[in-house]
Backbone as CSV, one residue per row, in Angstrom:
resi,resn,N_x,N_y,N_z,CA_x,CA_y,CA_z,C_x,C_y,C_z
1,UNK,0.852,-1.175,0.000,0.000,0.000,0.000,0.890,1.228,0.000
2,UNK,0.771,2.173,-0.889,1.291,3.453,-0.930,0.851,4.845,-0.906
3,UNK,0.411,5.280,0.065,-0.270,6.562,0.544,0.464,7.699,-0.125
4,UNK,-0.145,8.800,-0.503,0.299,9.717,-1.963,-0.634,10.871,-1.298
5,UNK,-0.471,11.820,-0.092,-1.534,12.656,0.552,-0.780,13.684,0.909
6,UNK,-1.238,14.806,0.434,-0.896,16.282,1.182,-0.890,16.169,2.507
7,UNK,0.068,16.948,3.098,0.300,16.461,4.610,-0.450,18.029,4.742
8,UNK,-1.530,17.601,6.079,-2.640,18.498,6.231,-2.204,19.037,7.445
9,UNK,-2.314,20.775,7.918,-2.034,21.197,9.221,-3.093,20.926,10.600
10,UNK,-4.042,20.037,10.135,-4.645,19.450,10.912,-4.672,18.161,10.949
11,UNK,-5.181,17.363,12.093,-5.512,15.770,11.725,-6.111,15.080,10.928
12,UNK,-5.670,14.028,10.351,-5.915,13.267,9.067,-5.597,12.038,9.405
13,UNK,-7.097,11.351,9.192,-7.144,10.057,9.366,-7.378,9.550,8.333
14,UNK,-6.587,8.408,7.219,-6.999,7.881,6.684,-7.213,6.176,7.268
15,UNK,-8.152,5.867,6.549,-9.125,4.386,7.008,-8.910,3.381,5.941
16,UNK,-8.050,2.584,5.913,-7.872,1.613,5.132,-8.288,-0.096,5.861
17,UNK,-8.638,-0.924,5.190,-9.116,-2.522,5.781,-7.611,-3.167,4.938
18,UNK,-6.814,-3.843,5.929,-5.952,-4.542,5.610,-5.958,-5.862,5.138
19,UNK,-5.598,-6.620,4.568,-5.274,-8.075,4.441,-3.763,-8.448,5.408
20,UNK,-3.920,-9.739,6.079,-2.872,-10.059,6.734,-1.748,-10.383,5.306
21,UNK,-1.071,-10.326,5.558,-0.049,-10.068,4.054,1.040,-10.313,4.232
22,UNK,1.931,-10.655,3.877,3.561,-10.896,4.040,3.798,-9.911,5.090
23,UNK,5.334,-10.518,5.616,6.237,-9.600,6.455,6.641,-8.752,5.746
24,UNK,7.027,-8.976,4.683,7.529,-8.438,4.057,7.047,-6.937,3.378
25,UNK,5.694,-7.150,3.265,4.962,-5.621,2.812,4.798,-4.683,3.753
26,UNK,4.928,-3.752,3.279,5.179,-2.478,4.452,3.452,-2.047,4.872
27,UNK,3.219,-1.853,5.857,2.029,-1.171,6.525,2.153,-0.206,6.258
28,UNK,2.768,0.752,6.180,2.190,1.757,5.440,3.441,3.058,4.889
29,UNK,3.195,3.231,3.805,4.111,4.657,2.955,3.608,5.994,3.065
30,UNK,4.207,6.603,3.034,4.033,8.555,2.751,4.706,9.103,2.436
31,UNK,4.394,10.180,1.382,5.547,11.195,1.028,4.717,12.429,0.788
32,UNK,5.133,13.858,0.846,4.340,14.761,0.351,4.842,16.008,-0.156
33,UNK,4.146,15.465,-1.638,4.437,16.216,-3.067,4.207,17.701,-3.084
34,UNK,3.714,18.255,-1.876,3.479,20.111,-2.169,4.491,20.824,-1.699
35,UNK,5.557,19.780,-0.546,6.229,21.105,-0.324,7.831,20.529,-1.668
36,UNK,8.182,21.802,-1.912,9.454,21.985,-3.082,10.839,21.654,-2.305
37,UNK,11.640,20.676,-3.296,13.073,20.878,-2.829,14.317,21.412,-3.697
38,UNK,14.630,21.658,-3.519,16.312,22.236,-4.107,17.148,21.214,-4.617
39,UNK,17.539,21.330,-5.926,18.310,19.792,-5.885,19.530,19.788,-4.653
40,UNK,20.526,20.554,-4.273,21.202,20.473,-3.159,20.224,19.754,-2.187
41,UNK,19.125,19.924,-1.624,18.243,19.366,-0.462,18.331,17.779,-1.401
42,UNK,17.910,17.466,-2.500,17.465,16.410,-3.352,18.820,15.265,-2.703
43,UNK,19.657,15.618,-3.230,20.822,15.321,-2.789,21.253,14.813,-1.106
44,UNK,21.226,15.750,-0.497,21.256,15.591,0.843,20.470,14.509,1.496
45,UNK,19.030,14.464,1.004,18.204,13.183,1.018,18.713,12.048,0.665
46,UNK,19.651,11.728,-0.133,19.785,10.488,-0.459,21.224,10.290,0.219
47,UNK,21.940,11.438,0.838,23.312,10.646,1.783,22.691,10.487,3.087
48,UNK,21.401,11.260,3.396,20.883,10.543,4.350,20.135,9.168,4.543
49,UNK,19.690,8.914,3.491,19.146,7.490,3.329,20.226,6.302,3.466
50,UNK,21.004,6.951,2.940,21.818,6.029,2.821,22.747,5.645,4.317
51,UNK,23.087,6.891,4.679,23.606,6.782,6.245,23.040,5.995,7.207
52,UNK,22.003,6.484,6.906,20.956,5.354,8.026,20.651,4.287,7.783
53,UNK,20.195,3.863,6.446,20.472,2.637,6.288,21.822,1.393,6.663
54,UNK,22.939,1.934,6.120,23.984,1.948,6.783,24.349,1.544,7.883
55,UNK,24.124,2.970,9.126,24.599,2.420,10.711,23.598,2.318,11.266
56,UNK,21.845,2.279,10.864,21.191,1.571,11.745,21.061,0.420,12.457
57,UNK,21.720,-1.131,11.602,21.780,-2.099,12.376,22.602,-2.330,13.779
58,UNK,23.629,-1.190,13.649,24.474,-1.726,14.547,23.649,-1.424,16.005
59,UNK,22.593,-0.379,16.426,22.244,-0.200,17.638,20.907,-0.112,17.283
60,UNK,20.487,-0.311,16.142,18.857,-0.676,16.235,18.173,0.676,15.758
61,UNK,19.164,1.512,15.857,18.708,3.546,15.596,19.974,3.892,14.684
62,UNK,19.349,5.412,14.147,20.537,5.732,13.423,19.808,7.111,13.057
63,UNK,20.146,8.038,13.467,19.496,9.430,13.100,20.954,9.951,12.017
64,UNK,20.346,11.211,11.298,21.206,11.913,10.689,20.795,13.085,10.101
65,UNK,21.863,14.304,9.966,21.542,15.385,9.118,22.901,15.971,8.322
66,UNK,22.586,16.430,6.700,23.283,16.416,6.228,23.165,18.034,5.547
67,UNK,23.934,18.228,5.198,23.881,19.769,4.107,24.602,21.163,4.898
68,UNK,25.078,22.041,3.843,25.831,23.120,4.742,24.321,24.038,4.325
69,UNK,23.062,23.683,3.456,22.373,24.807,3.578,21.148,23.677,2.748
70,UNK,20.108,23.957,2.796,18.781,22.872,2.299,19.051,21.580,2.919
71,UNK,19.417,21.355,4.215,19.726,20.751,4.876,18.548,19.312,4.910
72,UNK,19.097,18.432,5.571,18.062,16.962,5.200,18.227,16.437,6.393
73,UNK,17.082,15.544,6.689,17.685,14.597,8.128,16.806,13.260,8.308
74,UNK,17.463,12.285,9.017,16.566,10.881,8.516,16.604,10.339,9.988
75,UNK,15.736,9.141,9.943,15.686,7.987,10.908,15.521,6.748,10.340
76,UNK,16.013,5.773,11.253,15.882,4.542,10.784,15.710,3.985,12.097
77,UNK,14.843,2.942,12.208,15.477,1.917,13.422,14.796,0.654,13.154
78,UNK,14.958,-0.277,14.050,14.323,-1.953,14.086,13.716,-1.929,15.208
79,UNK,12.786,-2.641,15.374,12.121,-3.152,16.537,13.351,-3.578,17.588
80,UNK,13.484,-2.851,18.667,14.086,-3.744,19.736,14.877,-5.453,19.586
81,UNK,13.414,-5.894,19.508,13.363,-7.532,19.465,13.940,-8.550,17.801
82,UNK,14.042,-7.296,17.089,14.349,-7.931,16.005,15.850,-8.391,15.860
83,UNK,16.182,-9.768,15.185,17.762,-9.977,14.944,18.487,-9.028,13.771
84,UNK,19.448,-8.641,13.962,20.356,-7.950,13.171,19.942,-8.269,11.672
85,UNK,19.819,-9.427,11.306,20.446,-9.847,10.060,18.569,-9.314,9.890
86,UNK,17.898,-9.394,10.231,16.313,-9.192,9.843,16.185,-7.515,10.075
87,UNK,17.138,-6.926,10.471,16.505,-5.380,10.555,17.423,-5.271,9.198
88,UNK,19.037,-5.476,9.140,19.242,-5.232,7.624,18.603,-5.792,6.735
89,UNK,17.906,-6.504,6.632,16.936,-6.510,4.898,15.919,-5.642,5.592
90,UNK,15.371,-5.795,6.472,14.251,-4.498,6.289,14.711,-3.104,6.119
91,UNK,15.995,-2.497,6.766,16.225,-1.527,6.391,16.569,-1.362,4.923
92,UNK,17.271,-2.368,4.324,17.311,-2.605,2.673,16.294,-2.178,2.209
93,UNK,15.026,-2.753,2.318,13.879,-2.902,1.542,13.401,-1.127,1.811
94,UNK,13.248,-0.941,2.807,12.500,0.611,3.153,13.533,1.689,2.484
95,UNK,14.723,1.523,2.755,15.504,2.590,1.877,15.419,2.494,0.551
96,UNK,14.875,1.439,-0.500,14.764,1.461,-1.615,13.827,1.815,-2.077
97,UNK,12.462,1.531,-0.724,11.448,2.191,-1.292,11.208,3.646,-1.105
98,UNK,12.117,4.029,-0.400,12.058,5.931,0.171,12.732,6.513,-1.458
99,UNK,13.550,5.765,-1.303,15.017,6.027,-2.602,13.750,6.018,-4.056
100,UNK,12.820,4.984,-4.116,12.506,5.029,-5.617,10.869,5.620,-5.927
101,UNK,10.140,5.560,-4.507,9.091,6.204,-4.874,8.435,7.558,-4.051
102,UNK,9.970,7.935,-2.990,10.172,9.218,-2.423,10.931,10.429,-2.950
103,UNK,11.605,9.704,-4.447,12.709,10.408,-5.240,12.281,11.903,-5.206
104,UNK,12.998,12.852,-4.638,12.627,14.205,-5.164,11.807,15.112,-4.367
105,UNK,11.193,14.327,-3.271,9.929,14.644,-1.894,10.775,15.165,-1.146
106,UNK,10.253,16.018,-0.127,10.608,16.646,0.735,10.513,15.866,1.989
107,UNK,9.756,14.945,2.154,9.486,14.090,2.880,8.891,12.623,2.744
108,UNK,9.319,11.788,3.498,8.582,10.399,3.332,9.187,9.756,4.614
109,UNK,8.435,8.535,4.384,8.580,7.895,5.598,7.670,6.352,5.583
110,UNK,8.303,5.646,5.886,7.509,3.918,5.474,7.624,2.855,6.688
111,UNK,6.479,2.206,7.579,6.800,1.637,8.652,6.197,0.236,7.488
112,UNK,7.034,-0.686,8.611,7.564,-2.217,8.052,7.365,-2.741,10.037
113,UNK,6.583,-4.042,9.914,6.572,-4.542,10.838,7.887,-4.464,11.915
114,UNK,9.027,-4.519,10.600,10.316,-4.915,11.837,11.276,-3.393,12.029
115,UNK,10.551,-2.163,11.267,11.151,-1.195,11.154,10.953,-0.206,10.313
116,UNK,11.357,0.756,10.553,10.622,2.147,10.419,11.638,3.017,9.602
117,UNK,12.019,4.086,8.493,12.368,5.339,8.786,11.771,6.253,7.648
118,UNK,12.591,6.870,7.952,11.876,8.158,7.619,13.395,9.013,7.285
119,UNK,12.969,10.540,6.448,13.518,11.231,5.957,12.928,13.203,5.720
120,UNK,13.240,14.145,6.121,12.833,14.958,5.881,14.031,16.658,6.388
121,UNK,13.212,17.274,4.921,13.657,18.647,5.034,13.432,19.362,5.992
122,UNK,12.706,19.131,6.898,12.461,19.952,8.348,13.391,19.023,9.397
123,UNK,13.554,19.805,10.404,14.071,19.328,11.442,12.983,18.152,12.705
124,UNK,13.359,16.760,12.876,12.114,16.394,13.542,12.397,15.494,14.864
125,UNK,14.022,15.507,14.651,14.263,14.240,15.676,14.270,15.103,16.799
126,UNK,13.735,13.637,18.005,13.372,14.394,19.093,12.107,14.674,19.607
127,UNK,11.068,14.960,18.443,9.937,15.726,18.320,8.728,15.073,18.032
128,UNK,8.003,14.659,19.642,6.893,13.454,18.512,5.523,14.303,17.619
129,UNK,5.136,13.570,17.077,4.554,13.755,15.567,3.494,13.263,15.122
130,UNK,2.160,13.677,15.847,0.843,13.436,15.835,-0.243,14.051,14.932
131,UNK,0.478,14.699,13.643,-0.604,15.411,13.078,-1.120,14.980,11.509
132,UNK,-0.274,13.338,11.653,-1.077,12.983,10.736,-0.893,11.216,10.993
133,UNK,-2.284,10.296,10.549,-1.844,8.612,10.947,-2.682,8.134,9.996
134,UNK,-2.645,7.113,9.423,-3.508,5.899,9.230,-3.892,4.967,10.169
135,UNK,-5.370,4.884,9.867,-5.306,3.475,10.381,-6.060,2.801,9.864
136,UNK,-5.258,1.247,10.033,-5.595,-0.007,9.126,-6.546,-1.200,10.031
137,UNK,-7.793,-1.392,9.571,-8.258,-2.432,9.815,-8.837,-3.587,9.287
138,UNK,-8.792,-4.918,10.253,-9.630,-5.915,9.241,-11.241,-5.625,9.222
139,UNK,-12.094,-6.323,8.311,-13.424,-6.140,7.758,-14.041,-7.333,9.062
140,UNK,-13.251,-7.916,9.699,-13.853,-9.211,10.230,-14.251,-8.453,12.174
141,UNK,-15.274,-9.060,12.477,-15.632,-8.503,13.714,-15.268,-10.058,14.953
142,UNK,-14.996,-9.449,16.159,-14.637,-10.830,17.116,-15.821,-11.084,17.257
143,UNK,-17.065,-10.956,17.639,-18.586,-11.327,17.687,-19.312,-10.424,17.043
144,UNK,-20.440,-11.454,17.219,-21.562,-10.243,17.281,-22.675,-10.246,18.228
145,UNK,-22.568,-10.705,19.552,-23.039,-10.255,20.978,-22.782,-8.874,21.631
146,UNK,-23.722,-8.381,21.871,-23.390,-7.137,22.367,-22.930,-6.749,23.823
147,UNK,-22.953,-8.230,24.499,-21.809,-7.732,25.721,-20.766,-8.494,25.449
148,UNK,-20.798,-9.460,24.836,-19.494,-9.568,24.642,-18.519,-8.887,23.584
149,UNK,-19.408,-7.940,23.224,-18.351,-6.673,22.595,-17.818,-5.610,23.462
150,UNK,-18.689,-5.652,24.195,-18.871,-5.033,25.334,-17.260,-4.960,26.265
151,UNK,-16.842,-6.603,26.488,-16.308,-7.074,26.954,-14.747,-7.092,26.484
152,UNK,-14.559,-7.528,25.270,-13.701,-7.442,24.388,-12.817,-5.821,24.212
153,UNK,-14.097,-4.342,24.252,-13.285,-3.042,24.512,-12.928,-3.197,25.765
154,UNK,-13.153,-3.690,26.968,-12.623,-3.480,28.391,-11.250,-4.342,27.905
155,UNK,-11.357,-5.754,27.573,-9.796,-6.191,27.349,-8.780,-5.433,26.490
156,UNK,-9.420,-5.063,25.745,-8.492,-4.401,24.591,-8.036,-3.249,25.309
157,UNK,-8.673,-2.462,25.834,-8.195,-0.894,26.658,-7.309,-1.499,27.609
158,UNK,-7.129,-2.442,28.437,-6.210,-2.792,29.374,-5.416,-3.687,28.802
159,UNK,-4.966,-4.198,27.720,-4.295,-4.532,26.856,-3.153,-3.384,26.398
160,UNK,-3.927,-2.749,25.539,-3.268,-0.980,25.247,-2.288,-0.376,26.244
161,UNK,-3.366,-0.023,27.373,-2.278,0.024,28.754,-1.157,-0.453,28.690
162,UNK,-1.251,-1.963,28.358,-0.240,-2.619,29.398,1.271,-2.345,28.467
163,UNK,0.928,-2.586,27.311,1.653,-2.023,26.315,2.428,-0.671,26.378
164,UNK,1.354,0.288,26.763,1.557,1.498,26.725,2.885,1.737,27.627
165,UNK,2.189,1.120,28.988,3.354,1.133,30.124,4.382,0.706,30.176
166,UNK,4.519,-0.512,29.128,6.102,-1.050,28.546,6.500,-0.363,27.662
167,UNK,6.183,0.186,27.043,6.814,1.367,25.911,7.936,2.091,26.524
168,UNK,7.141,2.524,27.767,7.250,4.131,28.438,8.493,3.608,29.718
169,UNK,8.619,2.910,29.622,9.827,2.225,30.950,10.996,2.308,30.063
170,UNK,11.995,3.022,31.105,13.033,3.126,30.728,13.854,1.364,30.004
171,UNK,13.407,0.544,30.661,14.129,-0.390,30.171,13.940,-0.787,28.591
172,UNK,12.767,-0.643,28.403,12.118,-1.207,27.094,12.062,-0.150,25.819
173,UNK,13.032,0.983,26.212,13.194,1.574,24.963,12.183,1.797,23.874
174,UNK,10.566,1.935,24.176,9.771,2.966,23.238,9.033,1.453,22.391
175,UNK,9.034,-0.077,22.970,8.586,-1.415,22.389,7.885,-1.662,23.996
176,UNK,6.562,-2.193,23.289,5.584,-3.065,24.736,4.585,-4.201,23.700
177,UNK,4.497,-4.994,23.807,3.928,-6.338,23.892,3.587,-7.329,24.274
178,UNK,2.368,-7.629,24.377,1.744,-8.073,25.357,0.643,-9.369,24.416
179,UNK,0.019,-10.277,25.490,-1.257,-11.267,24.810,-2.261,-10.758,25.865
180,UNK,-3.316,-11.357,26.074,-4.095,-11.485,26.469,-5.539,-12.127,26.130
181,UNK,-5.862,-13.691,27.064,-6.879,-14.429,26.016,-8.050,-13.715,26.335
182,UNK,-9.015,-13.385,25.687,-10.481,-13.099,25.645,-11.339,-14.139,25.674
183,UNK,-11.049,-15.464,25.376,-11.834,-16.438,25.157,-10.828,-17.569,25.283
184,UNK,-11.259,-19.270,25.576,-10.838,-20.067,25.467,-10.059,-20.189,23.477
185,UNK,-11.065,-19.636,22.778,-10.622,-19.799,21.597,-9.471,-18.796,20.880
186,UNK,-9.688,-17.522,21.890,-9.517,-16.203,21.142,-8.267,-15.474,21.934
187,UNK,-7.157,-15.569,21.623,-6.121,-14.722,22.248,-6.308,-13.633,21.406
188,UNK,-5.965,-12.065,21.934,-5.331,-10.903,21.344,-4.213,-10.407,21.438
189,UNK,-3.487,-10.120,20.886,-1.710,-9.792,20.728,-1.951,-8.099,20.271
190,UNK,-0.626,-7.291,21.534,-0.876,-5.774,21.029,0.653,-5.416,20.840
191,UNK,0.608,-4.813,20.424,2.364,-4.191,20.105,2.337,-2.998,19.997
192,UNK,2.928,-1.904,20.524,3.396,-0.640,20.611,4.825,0.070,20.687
193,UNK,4.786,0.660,19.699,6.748,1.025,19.684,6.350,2.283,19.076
194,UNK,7.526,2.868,19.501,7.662,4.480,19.237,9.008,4.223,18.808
195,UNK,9.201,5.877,18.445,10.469,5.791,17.595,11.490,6.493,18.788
196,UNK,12.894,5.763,18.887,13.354,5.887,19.867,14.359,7.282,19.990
197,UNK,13.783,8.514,19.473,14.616,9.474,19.501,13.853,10.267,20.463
198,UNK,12.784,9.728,20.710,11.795,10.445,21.937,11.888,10.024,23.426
199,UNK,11.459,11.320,23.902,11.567,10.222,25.947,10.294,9.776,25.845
200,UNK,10.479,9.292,27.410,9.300,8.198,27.667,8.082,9.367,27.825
201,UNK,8.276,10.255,28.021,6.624,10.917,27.873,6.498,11.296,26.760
202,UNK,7.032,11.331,25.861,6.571,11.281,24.378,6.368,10.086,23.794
203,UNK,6.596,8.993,24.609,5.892,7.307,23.923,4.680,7.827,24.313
204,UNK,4.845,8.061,25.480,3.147,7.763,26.081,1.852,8.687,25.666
205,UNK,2.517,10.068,25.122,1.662,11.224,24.497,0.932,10.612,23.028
206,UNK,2.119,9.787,22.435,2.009,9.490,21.330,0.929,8.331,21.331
207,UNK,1.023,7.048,21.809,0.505,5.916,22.079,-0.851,6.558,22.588
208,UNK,-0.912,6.810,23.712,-2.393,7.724,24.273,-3.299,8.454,23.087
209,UNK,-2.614,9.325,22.504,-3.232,9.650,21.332,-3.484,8.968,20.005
210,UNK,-2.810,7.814,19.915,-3.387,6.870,18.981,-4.932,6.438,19.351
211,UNK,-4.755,5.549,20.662,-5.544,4.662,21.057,-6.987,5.416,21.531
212,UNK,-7.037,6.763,21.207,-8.254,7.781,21.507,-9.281,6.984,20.457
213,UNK,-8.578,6.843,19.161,-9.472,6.849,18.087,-9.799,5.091,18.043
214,UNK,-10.122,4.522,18.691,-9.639,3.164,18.953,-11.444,3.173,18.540
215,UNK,-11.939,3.303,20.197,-13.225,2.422,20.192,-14.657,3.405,19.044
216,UNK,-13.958,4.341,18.655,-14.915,5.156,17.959,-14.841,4.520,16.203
217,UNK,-13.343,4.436,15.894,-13.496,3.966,14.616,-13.599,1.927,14.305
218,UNK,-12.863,1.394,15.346,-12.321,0.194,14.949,-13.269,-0.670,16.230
219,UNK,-14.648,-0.428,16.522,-15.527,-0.999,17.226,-15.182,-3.076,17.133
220,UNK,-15.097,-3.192,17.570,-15.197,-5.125,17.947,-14.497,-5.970,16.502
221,UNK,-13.286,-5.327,15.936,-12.613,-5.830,14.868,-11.519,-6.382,15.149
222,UNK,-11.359,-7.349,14.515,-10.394,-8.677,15.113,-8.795,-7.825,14.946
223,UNK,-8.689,-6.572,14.380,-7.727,-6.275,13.622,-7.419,-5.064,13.786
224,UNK,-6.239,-4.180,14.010,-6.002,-3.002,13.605,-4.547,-2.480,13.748
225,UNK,-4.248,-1.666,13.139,-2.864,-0.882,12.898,-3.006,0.398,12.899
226,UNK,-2.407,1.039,13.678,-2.811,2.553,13.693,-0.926,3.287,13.682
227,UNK,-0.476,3.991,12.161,0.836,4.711,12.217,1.221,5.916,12.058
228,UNK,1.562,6.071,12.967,2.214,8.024,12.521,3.361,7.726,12.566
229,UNK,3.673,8.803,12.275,5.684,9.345,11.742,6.216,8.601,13.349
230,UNK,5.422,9.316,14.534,6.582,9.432,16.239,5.619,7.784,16.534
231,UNK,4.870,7.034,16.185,4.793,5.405,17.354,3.345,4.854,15.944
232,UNK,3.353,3.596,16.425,2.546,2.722,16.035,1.979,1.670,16.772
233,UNK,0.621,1.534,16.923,0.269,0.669,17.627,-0.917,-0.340,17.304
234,UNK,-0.655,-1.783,17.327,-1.359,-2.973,16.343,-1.992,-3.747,17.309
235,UNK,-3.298,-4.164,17.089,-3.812,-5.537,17.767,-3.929,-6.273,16.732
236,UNK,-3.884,-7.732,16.801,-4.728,-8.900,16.276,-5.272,-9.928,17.276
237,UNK,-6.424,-10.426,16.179,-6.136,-11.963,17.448,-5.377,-13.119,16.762
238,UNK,-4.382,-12.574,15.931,-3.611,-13.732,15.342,-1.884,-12.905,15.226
239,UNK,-1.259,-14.176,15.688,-0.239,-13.977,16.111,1.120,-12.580,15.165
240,UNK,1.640,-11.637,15.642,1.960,-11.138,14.181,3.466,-10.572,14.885
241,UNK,3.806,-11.056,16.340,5.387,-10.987,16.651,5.530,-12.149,17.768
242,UNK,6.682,-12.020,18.096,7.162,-13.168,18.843,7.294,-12.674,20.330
243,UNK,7.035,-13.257,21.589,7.343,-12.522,22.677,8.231,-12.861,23.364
């Protein structure tokens, strides 16, 4: 999926229904075509892509800024939990796709189950980044009883939490994941990671403000992905990381 949207000075939700799909396909792309770059900036973009691609594996992060003037600056990182050799092909794969269908943008940015970055002419590291997200859900509902839907938002909100609160601990570096069964039949799996150039009260600003739009848009669905630029946060009831 490749998102192609004016980045709006207000909030913007786009609503997409996912298919469970390879690891390999990215959850979600952005770039945005209104603001202009300089070929010097053009340039600068791509020794930053490349930088980060580069020395992100070695610590899982890799920020950068480049230029004596139209200056550029990027992120990259892996999930915490991911092995080396699996954040370099994902960082492979995302820098090629920034590199071939971000060519020339002022900005973009592509999250991948096992990793994230991003690239832009403004200054951002540091700075979480709530003013624009998707979110992705499945078409499939966990019932259709009305307390036990009932039931299912109370697990899911203390699910979120629990997540939330592992994010936000110093130990766990801006990653929380968690199960929790709802049913003899029915486990739910949540995952929350932020991007680790932020403190822990900017996981939690970020994550908190995802999960607002939770029970209003994505009511009793087996499924969802919700990403901005600063955290991302996923339920299923089918398995989609390792704990």
């Amino acid at each position: 999926m490749f998102t192609c949207l004016t980045t709006l000075p207000v909030l913007f939700l786009l609503l997409l229904s996912y298919p469970r799909c390879n690891a390999s396909d990215p959850l979600e792309n952005y770039y945005s075509y209104t603001r202009k770059v300089t070929a010097a900036a053009k340039k600068n973009i791509e020794r930053v892509i490349v930088s980060i691609e580069t020395n992100g594996p070695s610590r899982g992060l890799a920020t950068a800024g480049t230029g004596d003037k139209d200056r550029a600056y990027g992120l990259a990182q892996c999930r915490r939990d991911v092995r080396r050799a699996d954040c370099i092909t994902c960082l492979k794969e995302a820098s090629a796709r920034l590199s071939s269908r971000c060519r020339g943008k002022a900005e973009g940015w592509v999250w991948f189950e096992k990793c994230f970055m991003r690239h832009d002419t403004n200054f951002f590291v540091g700075n979480v980044d709530t003013s624009y997200g998707t979110y992705n859900d499945t078409t499939e509902f966990v019932t259709d009883d009305a307390a036990e839907q009932q039931r299912f938002d109370t697990v899911l909100g203390s699910l979120i939490d629990k997540v939330r609160i592992q994010a936000t601990s110093k130990s766990r570096f801006g990653l929380g994941k968690a199960i929790s069964d709802f049913s003899p039949n029915l486990t739910v799996y949540a995952l929350a990671q932020c991007t680790r150039d932020l403190s822990g009260e900017a996981f939690s600003e970020c994550i908190t403000h995802v999960f607002r739009y939770f029970p209003d848009i994505f009511t009793y669905k087996k499924g969802c992905r919700a990403l901005y630029r600063s955290c991302y946060v996923g339920y299923d009831t089918k398995p989609f990381f390792d704990l």
